[in-house]
N, C-alpha and C positions, 0 to 999 in steps of 0.2 A: 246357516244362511240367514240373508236380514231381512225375512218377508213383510210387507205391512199390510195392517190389515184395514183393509176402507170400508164403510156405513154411509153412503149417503140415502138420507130419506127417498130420494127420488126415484131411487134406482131398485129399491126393493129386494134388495140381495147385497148378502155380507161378501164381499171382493179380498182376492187376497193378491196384494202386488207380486210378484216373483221375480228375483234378480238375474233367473233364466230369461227377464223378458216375456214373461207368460202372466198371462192372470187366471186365479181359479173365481169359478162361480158356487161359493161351500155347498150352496144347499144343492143344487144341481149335480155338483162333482163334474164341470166343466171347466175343461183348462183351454184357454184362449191363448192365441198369437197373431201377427200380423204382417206381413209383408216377410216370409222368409227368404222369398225370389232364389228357391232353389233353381240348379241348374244354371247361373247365371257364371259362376267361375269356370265351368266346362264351356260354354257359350265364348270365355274370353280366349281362351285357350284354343280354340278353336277357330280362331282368328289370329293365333302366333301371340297371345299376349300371356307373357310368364308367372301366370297365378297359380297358388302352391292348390298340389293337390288334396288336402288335409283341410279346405276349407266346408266343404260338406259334411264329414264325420265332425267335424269339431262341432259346427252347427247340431247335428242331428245327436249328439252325444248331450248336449248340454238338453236337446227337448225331451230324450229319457230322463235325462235328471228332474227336467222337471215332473216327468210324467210320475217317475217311482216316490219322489217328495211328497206331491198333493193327492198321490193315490187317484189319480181322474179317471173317470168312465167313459169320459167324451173328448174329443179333441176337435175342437175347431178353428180352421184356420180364414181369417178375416184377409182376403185377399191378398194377390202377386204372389202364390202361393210357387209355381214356376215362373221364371225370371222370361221365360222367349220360348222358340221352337223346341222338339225332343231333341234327346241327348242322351248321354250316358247317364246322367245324373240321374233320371226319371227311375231308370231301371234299380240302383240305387236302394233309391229313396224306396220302393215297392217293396225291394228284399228287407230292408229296414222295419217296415211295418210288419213282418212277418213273426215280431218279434211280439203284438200285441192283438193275438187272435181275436179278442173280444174288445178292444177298445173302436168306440165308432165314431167313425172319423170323417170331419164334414168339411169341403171349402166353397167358401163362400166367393167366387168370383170376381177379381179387379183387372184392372185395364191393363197389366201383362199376362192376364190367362188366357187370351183370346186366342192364341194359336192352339193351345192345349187343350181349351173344354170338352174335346169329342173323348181325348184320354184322361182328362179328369171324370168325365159322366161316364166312361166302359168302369173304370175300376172302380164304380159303387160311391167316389166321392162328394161329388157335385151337387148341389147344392140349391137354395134360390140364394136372391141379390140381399137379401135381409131377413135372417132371424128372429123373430118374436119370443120371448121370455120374461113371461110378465109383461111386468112395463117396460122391460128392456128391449132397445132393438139393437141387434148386431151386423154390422155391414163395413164395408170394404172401408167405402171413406166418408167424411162428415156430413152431416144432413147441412139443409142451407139453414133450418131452425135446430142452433148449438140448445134452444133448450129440452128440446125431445132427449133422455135419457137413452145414451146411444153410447156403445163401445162400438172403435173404428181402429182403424189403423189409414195407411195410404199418403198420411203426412213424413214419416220417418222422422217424429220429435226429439228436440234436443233442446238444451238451457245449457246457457253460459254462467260459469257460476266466476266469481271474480275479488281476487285475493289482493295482498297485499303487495305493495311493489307490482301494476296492473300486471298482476298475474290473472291470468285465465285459462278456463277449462272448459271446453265443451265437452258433455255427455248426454249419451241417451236418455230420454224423459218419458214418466207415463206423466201425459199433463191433462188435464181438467177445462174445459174452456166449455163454461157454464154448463151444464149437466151432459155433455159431449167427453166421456174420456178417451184421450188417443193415444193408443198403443204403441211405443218404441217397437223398430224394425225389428225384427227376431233375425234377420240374416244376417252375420258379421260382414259379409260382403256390399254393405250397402253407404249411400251417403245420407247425412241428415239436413234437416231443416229446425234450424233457431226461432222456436219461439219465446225468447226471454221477453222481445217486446210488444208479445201478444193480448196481454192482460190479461193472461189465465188467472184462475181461479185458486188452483193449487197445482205442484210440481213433484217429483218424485225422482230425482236422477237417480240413475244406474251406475255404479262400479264394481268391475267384479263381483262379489259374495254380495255385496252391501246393497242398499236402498235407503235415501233418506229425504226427508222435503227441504224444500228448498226456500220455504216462510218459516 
């Protein structure tokens, strides 16, 4: 796997990018994510719309990988952690964790948990709106001051990368936009937002196995 590893001064902790779409916190053994908006293909489905059922395990399969890779002790999940109302999915996702008696597992609340909170706060998950660590804050989505050292997710970043014969790709990005880094969607179900013409600071697209910058 093509992890990299990030230092920025600001932020006071050595980061490790994951191509599961996760980031660890080394010295903490905290593995982050962002927007996996489970439940959201049962949600479609549930409305007559023919979404394969293999989107959830595929999801939740790739977040053991990450979890058995970085070895974490914590897992926190930086909002839209459920996609809408209960579902089959919830239940799921509970028997899932059952897989990790001791891993503690936090979510931090965005603007599709709102139907859920009562069963995200009974099953011991819930959370406040922002994390403190260190100098770091952790929360749903950007602060209005990008220079506050903050991990988010809630943008669903991406960067157009752009080849020859205007070939182009869009992928998933963890992007940097002055000491603001924003985490790519963890959900394969989701859509993204381009910001190649943002003036981030630094880029990191996702494929597959891999992770590379994109200066």
């Amino acid at each position: 796997m093509g992890d990299v590893t990030l230092s920025i001064p600001e932020f006071g902790f050595t980061l490790r990018l994951m191509p599961e779409r996760a980031v660890l916190i080394e010295e903490t053994q905290a593995l982050l994510i962002a927007d996996p908006h489970f439940g959201k293909s049962a949600t479609f489905r549930k409305e007559g719309i023919p979404i394969p059922d293999e989107i959830l395990q595929n999801d939740l399969n790739r977040l053991s990988n990450a979890l058995i890779r970085s070895n974490a002790k914590e897992l926190i999940i930086l909002g839209d952690f459920f996609h809408s109302e209960l579902n089959s999915e919830w239940d799921e996702f509970l028997k899932w964790t059952e897989q990790y008696p001791s891993l503690d597992l936090k979510v931090i609340p965005g603007n599709h948990d709102k139907s859920m909170l009562s069963l995200i706060d009974s099953a011991g998950f819930l959370t406040h709106d922002e994390i403190q660590v260190g100098e770091l804050t952790l929360r749903h989505d950007p602060s209005e001051d990008l220079a506050i050292p903050t991990l988010c997710g809630h943008v669903h970043p991406s960067v157009t990368l752009r080849g020859k014969a205007r070939q182009l790709m869009r992928l998933p990005a963890f992007v940097l936009l002055q000491n603001t880094l924003v985490l790519p969607a963890f959900g394969s179900f989701t859509g993204f937002e381009d910001l190649s013409k943002s003036g981030y600071r630094k880029a990191w697209v996702v494929q597959g196995d891999n992770i590379w910058n994109t200066k």
